[in-house]
C-alpha positions as CSV (number, residue, x, y, z in Angstrom):
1,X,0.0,0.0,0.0
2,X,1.1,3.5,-1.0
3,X,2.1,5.9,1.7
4,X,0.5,9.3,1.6
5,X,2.0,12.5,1.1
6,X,1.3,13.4,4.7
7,X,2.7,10.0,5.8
8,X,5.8,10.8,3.6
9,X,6.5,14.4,5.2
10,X,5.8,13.2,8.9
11,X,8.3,10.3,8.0
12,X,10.6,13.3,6.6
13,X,10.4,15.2,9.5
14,X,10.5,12.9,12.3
15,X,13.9,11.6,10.6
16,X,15.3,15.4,10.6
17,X,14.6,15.5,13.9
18,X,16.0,11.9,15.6
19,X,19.3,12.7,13.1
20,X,19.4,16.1,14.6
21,X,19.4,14.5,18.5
22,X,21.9,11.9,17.2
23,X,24.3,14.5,15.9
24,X,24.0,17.4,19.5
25,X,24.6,14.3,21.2
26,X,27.6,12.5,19.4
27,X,29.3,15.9,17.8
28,X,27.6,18.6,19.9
29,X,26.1,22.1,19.1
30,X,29.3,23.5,17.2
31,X,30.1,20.4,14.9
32,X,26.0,20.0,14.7
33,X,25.0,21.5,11.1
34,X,22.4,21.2,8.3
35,X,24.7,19.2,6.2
36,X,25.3,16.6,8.9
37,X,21.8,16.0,9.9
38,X,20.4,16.1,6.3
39,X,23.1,13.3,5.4
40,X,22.7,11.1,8.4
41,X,18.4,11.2,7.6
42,X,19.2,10.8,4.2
43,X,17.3,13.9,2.9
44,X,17.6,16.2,0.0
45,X,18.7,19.7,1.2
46,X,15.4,21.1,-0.6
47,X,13.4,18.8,1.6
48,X,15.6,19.9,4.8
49,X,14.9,23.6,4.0
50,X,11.3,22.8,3.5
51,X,11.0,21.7,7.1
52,X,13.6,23.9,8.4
53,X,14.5,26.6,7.3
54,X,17.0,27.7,9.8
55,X,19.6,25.4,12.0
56,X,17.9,27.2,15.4
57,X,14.1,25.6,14.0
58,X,15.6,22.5,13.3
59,X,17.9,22.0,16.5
60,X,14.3,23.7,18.6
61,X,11.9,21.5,16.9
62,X,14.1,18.6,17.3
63,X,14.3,19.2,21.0
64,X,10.1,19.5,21.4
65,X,9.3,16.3,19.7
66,X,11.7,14.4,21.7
67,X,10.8,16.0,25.5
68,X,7.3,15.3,23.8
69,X,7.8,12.1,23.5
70,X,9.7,11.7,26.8
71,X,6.9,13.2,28.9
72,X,4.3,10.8,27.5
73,X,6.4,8.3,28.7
74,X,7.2,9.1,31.6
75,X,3.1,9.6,32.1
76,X,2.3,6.2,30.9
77,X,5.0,4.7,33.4
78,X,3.4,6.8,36.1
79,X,0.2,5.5,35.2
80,X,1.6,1.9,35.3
81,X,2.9,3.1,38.6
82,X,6.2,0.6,37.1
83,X,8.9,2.2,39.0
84,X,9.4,4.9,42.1
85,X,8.8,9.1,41.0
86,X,11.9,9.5,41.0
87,X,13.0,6.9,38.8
88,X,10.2,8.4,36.6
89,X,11.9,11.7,36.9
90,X,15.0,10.4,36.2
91,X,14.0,9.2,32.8
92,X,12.7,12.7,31.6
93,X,15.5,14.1,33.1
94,X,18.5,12.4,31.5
95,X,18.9,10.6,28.3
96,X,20.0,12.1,24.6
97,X,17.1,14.2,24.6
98,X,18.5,16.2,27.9
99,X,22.0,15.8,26.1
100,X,20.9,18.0,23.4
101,X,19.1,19.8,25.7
102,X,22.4,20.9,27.5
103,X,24.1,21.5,24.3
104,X,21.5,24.3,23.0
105,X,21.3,26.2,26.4
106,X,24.8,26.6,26.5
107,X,25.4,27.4,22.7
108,X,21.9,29.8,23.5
109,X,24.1,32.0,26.1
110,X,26.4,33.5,23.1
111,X,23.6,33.0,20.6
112,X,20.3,35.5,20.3
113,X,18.7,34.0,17.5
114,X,18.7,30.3,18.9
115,X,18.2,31.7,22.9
116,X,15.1,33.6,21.1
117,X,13.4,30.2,19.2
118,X,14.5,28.2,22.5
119,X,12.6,30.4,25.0
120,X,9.5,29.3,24.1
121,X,10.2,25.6,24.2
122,X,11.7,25.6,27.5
123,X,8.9,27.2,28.9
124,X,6.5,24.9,27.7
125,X,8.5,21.8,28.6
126,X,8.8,23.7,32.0
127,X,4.7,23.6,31.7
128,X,4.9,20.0,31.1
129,X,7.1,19.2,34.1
130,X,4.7,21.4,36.2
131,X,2.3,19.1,35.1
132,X,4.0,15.9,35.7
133,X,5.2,16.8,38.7
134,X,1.5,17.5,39.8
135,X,0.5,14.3,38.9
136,X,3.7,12.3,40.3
137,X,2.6,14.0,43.8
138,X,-1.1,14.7,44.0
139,X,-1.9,17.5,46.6
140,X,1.8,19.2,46.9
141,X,1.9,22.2,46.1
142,X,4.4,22.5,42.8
143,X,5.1,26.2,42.1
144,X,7.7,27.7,39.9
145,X,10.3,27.2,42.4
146,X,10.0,23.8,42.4
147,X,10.3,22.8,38.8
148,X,13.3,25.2,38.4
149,X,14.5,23.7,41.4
150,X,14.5,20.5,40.0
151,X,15.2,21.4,36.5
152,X,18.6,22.9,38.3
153,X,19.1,19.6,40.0
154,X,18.9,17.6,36.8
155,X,21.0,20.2,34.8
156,X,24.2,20.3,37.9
157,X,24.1,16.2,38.0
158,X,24.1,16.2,33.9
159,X,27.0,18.6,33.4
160,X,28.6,16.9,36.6
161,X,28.3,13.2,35.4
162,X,30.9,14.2,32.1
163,X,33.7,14.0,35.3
164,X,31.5,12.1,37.8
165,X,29.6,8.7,36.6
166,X,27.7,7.6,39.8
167,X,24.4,6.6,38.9
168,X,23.9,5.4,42.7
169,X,24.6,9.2,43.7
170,X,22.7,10.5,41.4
171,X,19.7,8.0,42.2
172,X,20.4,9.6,45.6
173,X,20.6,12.9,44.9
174,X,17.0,12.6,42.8
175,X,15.1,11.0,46.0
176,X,16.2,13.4,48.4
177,X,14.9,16.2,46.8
178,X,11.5,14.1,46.4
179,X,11.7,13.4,49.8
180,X,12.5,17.0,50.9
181,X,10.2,19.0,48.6
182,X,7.6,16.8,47.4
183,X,6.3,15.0,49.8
């Protein structure tokens, strides 16, 4: 059976964006560019530049789908009530996706155009967090404070773990803070 056009762009684009997480992750932000990502999805450039037209909308939108992605996971597995919250927070907070994650906000600091298209995202995967969090711990309070509190947390033990691999710590780390300010 034929594939539609739609099916055919979606298919386009979700490529785009797993090659474009593959390459923040393995070359990061500076060695990340259109050529790269458009050979390893094996894409024309005209069909790159139809769903991107700039390297901040593709790195951005590559970014979104994933924490997308993440967070419904993450839900599902709280739903399944599978493993501890902060396992579950563990596995939205880590990962390629918060590889690539790292890599923009850094490159973002020296960078207005790509700070400018990131804003946005990180406030609604912020939003999303908000949310999760609110359902990982029915009847705390979660408040701004507390998701950039843990958003901070995640970031320190990420940028940390390139000297320092302790997952035990980290594991740690992660349920004190639930213990402390969630519960």
């Amino acid at each position: 059976m034929a594939r539609t056009q739609q099916e055919r762009r979606e298919d386009t684009r979700a490529r785009l964006l797993a090659a474009t997480i593959e390459c923040l992750v393995e070359h990061g932000y500076a060695w990340t560019t259109r050529q790269l990502v458009q050979d390893r999805a094996g894409v024309s450039r005209g069909a790159l530049l139809h769903h991107f037209a700039t390297k901040e909308a593709l790195l951005v939108a590559a970014v979104s789908h994933v924490a997308d992605g993440q967070i419904d996971a993450v839900r599902t597995g709280a739903t399944d009530g599978a493993a501890s919250e902060a396992e579950l927070l563990h596995s939205v907070m880590s990962g390629p996706l918060f590889l690539a994650g790292l890599e923009l906000w850094q490159a973002a600091r020296t960078e207005p155009a790509l700070r400018a298209a990131l804003l946005p995202a990180e406030r609604r995967v912020g939003g999303a967090v908000r949310e999760l969090l609110d359902e990982l711990f029915p009847g705390s309070r979660v408040g701004r404070v507390e998701v950039d509190g843990l958003l901070a947390l995640y970031r320190g033990l990420a940028l940390t773990s390139v000297l320092r691999a302790d997952a035990e710590r980290d594991r740690q780390v992660v349920e004190r803070w639930v213990d402390r300010v969630m519960r």
